[in-house]
C-alpha positions, 0 to 999 in steps of 0.5 A, a space after each residue: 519539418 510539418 513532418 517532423 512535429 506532426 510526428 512528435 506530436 503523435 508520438 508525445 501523445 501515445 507517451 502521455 497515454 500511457 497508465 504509468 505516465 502521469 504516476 511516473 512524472 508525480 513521482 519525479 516532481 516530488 523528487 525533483 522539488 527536494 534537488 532545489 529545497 534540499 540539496 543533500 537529499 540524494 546523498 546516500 552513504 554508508 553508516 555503521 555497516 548499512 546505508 543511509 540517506 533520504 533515498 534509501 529511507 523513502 525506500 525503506 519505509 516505504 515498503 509496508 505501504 507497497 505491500 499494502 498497495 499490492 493487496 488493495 489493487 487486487 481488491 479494487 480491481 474487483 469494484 471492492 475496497 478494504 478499509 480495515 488492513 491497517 486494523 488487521 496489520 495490527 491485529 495479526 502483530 500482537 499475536 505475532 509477539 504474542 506468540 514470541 513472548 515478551 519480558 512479560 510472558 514465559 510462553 515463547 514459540 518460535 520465530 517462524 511459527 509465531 510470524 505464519 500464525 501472524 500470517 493465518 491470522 490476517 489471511 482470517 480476517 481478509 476471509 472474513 471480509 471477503 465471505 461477507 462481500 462476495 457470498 453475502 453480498 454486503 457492500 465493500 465500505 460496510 462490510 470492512 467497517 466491522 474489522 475497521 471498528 473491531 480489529 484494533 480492539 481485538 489487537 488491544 485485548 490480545 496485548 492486555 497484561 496484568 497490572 496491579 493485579 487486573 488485566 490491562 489492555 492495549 498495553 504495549 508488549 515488548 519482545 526480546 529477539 534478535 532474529 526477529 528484530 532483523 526482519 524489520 531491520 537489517 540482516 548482519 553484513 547486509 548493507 540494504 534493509 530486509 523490508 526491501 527484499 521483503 516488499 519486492 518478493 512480494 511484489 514479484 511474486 504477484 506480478 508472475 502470479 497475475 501476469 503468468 495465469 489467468 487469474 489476473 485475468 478473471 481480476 479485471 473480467 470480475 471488475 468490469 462485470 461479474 455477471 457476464 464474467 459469470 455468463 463466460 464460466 468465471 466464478 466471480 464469488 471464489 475470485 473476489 474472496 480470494 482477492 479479499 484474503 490476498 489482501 489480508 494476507 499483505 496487510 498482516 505482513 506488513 504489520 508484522 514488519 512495522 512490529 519488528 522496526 519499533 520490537 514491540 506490539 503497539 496496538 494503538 498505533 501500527 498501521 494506523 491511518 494506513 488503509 488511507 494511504 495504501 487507497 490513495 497509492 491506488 488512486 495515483 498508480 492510475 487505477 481506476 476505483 470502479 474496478 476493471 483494469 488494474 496497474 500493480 506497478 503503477 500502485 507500487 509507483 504511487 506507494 513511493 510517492 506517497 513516502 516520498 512526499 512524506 519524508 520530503 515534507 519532513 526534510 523541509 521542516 514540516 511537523 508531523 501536526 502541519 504534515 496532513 494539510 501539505 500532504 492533502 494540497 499536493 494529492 489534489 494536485 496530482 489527482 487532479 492532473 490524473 483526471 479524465 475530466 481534466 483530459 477531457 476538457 484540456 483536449 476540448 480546450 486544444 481543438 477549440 484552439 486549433 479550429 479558431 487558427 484554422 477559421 482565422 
């Protein structure tokens, strides 16, 4: 029998310490609180020729967040952060329909064009960011803060049009393109929504990229410490640059789909507050924020709790004004649990029990 629970124990514990334990049983909390608030929330049903229901618009909207989450792993695993992605997810969306055209302008380019030029655009600004932190050598917080500052004034210039006779900028630019809309949307006789095939192309392609080469490797090697990884051959400069593009790369995908849901370019509003949640979609993957080794699954676990939270918090009735405050009590929630200081002082707490029992 002592046999048996030394063996439970042991194996309870290797469980627990697992990276993807604690982001995995936030997760379920969160889903498993709305079985009791809101009964229905799991239905999903057929509607119009697509699916519908709570679950799959978690899914749905979450899927800009996850690939956001994908390119900030990469630049927090290199000891970096990148404040600015949802600035450039807005910036590479006004070109983007600025390049289709609108109801405003005659000069249409092709959907595929317009969506690489998008493309290019944030892969710049991920350039930009990344030549500034890994060649000059600029810390991460301030060296985003420029784009964080000037992206979405750019994004408000490029999408100015002419009224009363002045150039008006941060207007809202409209497009008129079914084919664009779908990829926001859905695919004729496709029942899930094209984000989702979206995000987990995106999500698998980095996997086999990080898991099947050594890049992945030179990641966590940069992370822990880019002098010795130097010392072993590793280019840490040409690693953290690229991790830096990566994620300017992810940041104007997901702002170019976040246009095609609303078919418009808002300026103002596409990806605002994002680089916040894609950070703390990090931070509940189990990442460590110093850098080192990293958890893409676990990133992409804490990108749908974070929607998941949100979607549940609007099924109970929350408004979006009283939304930030119950979002933040339950992140100090599951951060806290995710803290090795707790750990460390539960564990300090346990032993001291057990050696109490013994002594007694």
């Amino acid at each position: 029998m002592g046999t048996n629970s030394n063996n439970f124990r042991g194996g309870f514990k290797k469980l627990t310490e697992m990276r993807l334990f604690l982001p995995i049983v936030a997760l379920i909390l969160v889903l498993l609180v709305n079985i009791i608030k809101t009964p229905t929330f799991f239905n999903v049903s057929i509607q119009n020729g697509v699916l519908y229901g709570y679950v799959i618009d978690i899914l749905n909207r979450s899927c800009e967040l996850v690939i956001l989450a994908v390119g900030m792993t990469l630049v927090i695993a290199t000891g970096g952060i990148d404040i600015s992605v949802g600035a450039v997810s807005a910036l590479a969306a006004a070109i983007c329909i600025r390049m289709l055209g609108s109801s405003y302008d005659a000069y249409a380019v092709p959907m595929g064009i317009s969506i690489l030029i998008g493309l290019i655009a944030g892969m710049a600004c991920g350039a930009f960011n990344g030549f500034l932190v890994a060649k000059m050598r600029i810390q991460a917080m301030v060296a985003t803060l420029i784009l964080f500052t000037a992206g979405r004034g750019i994004a408000q210039l490029i999408s100015a049009r002419e009224i009363g006779g002045k150039m008006v900028p941060g207007q809202i630019i409209y497009v008129r393109m079914e084919s664009f809309k779908a990829f926001g949307g859905f695919l004729p006789n496709v029942v899930v929504p094209t984000p989702f095939f979206i995000a987990a192309a995106v999500v698998i392609i980095a996997y086999l990229f990080l898991s099947k080469t050594a890049f992945g490797l030179y990641i966590q090697a940069t992370g822990i410490n880019s002098k010795a990884g130097r010392l072993v051959g590793i280019n840490s400069t040409l690693i953290t640059f690229l991790c830096y593009v990566i994620c300017g790369l992810t940041a104007a995908l997901a702002g170019i789909i976040s246009s095609s849901r609303i078919y418009s370019s808002d300026a103002n509003n596409i990806g605002l507050y994002m680089e916040l949640d894609a950070i703390l979609a990090v931070a509940l993957g189990g990442n460590n924020m110093s850098g080192g080794k990293f958890s893409l699954a676990g990133s992409v676990i804490g990108a749908i709790t974070i929607q998941a939270l949100t979607t549940s918090l609007y099924a109970m009735g929350v408004t979006a004004d009283q939304l930030p405050v119950y979002k933040a009590i339950v992140v100090i929630l599951i951060v806290s649990i995710q803290s090795e200081e707790l750990k460390r002082w539960l564990n300090s707490r346990s032993k001291k029990n057990a050696t109490i029992k013994v002594a007694g």
